[in-house]
KETILUM-88982 format. One record per residue (C-alpha): x, y, z. Coordinates in Angstrom, 1 decimal. Layout:
BEGIN
(rec (X,Y,Z)) ...
% end
This chain:
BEGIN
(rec (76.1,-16.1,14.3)) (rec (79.3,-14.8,12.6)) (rec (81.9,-17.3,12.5)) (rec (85.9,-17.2,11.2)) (rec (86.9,-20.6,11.3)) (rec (90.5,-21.0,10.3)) (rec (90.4,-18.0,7.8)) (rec (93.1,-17.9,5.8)) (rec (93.0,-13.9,3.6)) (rec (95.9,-12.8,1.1)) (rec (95.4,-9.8,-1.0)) (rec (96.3,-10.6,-4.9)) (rec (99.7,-10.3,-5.5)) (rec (101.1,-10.0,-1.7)) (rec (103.5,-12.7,-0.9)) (rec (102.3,-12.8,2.8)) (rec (98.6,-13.8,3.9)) (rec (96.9,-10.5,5.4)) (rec (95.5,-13.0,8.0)) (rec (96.5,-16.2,8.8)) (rec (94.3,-18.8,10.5)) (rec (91.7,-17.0,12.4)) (rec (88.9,-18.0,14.2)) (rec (86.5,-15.9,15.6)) (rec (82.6,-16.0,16.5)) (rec (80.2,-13.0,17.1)) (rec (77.4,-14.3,19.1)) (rec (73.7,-12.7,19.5)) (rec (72.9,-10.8,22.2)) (rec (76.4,-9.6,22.5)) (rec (79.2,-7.3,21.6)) (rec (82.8,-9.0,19.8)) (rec (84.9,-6.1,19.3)) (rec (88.4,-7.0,17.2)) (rec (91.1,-4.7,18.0)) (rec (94.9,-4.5,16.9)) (rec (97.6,-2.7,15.3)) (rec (97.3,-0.9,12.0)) (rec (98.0,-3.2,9.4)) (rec (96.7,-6.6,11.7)) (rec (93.8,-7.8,9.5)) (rec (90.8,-6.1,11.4)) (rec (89.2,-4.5,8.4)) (rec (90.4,-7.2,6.0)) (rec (87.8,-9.8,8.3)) (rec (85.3,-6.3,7.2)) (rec (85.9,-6.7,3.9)) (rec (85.2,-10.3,3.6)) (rec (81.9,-10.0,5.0)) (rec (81.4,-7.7,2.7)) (rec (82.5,-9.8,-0.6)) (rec (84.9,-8.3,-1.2)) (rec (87.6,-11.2,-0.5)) (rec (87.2,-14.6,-1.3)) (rec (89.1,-16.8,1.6)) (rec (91.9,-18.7,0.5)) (rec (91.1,-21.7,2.8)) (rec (89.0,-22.1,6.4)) (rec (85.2,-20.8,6.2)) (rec (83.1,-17.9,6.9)) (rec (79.6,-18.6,8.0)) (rec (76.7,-16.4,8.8)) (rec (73.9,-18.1,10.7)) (rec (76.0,-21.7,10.2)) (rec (75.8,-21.1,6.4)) (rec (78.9,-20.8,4.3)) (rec (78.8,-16.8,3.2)) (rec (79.5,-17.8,-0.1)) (rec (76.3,-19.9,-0.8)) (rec (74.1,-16.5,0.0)) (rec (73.0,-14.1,-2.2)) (rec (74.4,-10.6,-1.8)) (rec (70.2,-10.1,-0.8)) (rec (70.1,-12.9,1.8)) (rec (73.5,-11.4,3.3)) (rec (72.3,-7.6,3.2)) (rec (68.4,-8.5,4.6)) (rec (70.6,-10.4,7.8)) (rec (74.1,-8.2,7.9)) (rec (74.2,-4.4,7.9)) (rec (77.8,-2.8,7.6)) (rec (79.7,0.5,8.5)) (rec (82.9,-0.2,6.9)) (rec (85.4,2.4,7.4)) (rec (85.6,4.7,4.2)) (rec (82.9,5.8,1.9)) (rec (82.1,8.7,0.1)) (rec (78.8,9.0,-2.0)) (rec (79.2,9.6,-5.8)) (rec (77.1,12.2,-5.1)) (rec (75.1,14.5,-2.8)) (rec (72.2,13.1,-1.2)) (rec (69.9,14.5,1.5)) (rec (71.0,12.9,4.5)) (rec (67.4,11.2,5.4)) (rec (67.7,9.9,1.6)) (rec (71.2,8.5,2.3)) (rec (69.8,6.7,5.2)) (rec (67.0,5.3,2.8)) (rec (69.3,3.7,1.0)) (rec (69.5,0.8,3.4)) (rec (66.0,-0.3,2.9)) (rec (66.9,-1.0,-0.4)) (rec (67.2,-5.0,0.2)) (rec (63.6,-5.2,1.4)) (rec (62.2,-4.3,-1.8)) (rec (62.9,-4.0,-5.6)) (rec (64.8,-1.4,-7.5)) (rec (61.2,0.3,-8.7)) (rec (59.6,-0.2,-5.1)) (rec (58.1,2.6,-3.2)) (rec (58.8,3.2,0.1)) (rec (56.2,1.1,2.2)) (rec (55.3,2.5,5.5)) (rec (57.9,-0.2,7.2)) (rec (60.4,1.7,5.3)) (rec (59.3,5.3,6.6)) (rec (59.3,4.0,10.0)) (rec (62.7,1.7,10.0)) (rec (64.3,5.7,8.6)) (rec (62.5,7.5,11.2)) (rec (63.5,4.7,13.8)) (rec (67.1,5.5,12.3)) (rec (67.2,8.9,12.8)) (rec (66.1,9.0,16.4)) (rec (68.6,6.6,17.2)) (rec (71.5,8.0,16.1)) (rec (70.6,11.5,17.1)) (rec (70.0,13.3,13.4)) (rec (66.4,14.9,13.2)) (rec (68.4,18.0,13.1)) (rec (70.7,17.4,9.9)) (rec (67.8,14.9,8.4)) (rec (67.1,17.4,5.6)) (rec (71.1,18.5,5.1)) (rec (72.9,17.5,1.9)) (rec (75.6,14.9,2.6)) (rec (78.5,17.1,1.0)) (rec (77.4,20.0,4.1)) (rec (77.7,17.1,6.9)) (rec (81.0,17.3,8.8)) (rec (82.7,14.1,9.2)) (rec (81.7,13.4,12.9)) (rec (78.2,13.9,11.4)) (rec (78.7,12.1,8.1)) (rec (79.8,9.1,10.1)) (rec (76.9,9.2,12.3)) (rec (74.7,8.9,9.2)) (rec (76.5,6.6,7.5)) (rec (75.6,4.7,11.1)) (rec (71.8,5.1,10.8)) (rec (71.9,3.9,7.3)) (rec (72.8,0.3,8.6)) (rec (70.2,0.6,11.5)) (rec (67.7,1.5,8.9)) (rec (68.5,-1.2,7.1)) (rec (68.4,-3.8,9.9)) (rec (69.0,-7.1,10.0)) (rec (69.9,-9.5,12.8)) (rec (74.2,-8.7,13.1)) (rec (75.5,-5.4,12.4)) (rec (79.6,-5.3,11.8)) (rec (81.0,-1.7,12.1)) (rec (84.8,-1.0,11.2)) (rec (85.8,2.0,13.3)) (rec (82.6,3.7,13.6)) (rec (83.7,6.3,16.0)) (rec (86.3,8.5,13.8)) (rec (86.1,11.8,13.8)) (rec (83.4,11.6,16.3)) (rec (83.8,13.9,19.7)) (rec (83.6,12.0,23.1)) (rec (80.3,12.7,23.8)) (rec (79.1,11.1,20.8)) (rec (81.7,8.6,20.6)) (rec (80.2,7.5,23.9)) (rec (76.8,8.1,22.7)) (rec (77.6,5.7,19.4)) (rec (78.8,2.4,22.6)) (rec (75.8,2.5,24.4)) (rec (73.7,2.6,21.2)) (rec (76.0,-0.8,20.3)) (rec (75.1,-1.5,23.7)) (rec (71.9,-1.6,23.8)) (rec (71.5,-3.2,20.3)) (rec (73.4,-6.5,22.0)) (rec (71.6,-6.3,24.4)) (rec (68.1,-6.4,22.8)) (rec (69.8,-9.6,20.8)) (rec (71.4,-8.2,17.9)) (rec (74.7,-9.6,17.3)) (rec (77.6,-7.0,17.1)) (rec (81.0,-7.1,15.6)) (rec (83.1,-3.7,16.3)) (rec (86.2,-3.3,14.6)) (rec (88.0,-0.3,16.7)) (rec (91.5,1.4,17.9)) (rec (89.2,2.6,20.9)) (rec (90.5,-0.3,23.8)) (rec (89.8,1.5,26.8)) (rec (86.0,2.2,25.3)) (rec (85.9,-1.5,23.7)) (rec (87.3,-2.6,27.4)) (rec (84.0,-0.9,29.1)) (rec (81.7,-2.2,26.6)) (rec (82.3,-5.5,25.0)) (rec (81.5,-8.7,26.1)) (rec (84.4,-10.4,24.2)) (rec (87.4,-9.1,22.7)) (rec (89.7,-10.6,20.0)) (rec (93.5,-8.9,19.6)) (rec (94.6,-9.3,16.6)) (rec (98.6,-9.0,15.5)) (rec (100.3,-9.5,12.3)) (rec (97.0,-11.3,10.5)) (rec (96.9,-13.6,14.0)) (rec (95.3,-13.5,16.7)) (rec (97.4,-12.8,19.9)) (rec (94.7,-12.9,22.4)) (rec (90.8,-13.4,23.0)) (rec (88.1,-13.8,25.9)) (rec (87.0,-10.9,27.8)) (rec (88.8,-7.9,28.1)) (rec (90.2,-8.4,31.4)) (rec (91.7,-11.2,29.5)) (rec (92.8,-9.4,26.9)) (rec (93.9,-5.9,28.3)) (rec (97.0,-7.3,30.2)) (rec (99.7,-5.3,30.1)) (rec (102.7,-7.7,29.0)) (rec (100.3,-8.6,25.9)) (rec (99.1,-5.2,24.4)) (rec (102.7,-4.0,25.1)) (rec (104.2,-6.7,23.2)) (rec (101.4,-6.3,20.3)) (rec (101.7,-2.9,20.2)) (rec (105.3,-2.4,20.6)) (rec (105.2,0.5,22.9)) (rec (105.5,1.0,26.4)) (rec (102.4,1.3,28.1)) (rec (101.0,-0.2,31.7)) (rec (97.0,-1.0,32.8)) (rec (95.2,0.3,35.4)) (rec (91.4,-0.1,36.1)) (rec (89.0,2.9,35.5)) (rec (88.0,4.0,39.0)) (rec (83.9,4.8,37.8)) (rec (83.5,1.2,36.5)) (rec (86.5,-0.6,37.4)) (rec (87.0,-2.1,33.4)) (rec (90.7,-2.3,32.2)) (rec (92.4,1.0,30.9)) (rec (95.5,0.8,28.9)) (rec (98.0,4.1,29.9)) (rec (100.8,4.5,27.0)) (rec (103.9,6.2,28.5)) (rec (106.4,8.0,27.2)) (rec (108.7,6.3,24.9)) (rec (111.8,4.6,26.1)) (rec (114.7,7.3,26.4)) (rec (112.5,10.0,26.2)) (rec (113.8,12.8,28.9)) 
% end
């Protein structure tokens, strides 16, 4: 549904290409998760979807259409999208915030129609908020800011949802809480592209997993593919070994202490 074919991304005025020749697809029905290094590309592919960044050659296609021959409308009513950092202009009641997202589906001078009420309601169950619904954004901690932030784009809907590191500042129970959400989205037949530094969590949970290093990609398939040790030490230039997690048996990554360390 969301296809990198050859992308080819430099920033204006940078020398170097912030990625250089990827191609990835995000399918329905499942969970792509891109992960890599700071500095790789991973939220530059965000910000592209986004409109952000024009490619400098190769295409980027939602639904086999070339991004750049949709309206911002047609891309919002089919994409939703957590990118990393945001902060609101100003203070909004969370369930407001959340609103926001349905603002594709009508006009600028539309009231809320009763899909509306229910797509916020639907939001707000889903990501666990009927109790800071009625709290004012700047009150939210940043765990719970981000998990609002998260049931905007559900509110907002759409058939692909793209989220660039959407667990920060979140503790582990809702960090977990936040994958099987993801989860169960693919697997109702939504397609989902993760962005995350989480690779043991990504390793449990996505279908397909694409390593990105220096704007390329180093790796892809599924993460027992992916989570070898040779390759994520050589991408992340740190010693480190995998093991397999003994409740599930999915690939965990173990850094070790650094070379010459006592």
């Amino acid at each position: 549904m969301i296809h990198f074919d050859n992308v080819v991304l430099r920033y204006a005025g940078s020398q170097e290409p912030a990625v250089q020749g990827v191609t990835l697809e995000a399918l329905a029905g499942r969970l792509t998760a891109v992960v890599g290094p700071n500095g790789s590309g991973k939220s530059t592919l965000v910000r592209t979807l986004l409109g952000r960044l024009a490619p400098e050659s190769g295409r980027v296609t939602l639904d086999g259409r070339p991004i750049s021959d949709l309206t911002r409308r047609q891309v919002a009513t089919t994409l939703a999208v957590v990118s990393q950092r945001e902060e609101p202009a100003f203070p909004l009641r969370a369930r407001d915030f959340i609103a926001l997202g349905r603002y594709p589906h009508g006009s600028a001078f539309s009231a809320p129609s009763a899909a509306d009420r229910e797509a916020v309601a639907s939001a707000i169950a889903r990501a666990d908020l009927e109790a800071l619904a009625e709290r004012s954004t700047d009150e939210l901690s940043g765990g719970e800011w981000q998990r609002v932030r998260i049931a905007r784009a559900l509110a907002q809907g759409g058939r692909a949802l793209v989220l660039d590191e959407p667990t920060t500042f979140l503790d582990v129970g809702h960090e977990m809480s936040v994958f099987e959400l993801l989860d169960s989205l693919a697997r109702a037949g939504q397609c989902i592209l993760l962005v995350s530094h989480q690779l043991n969590l990504v390793a449990r949970f996505a279908d397909q997993m694409v390593l990105l290093h220096r704007g390329l990609v180093a790796a892809t398939g599924r993460p027992a593919d992916v989570m070898r040790g040779d390759v994520l030490e050589r991408v992340y230039e740190w010693p480190l070994v995998v093991t397999r997690d003994p409740a599930v048996g999915a690939p965990v990554l173990v850094p070790l202490r650094g070379r010459g360390t006592p």
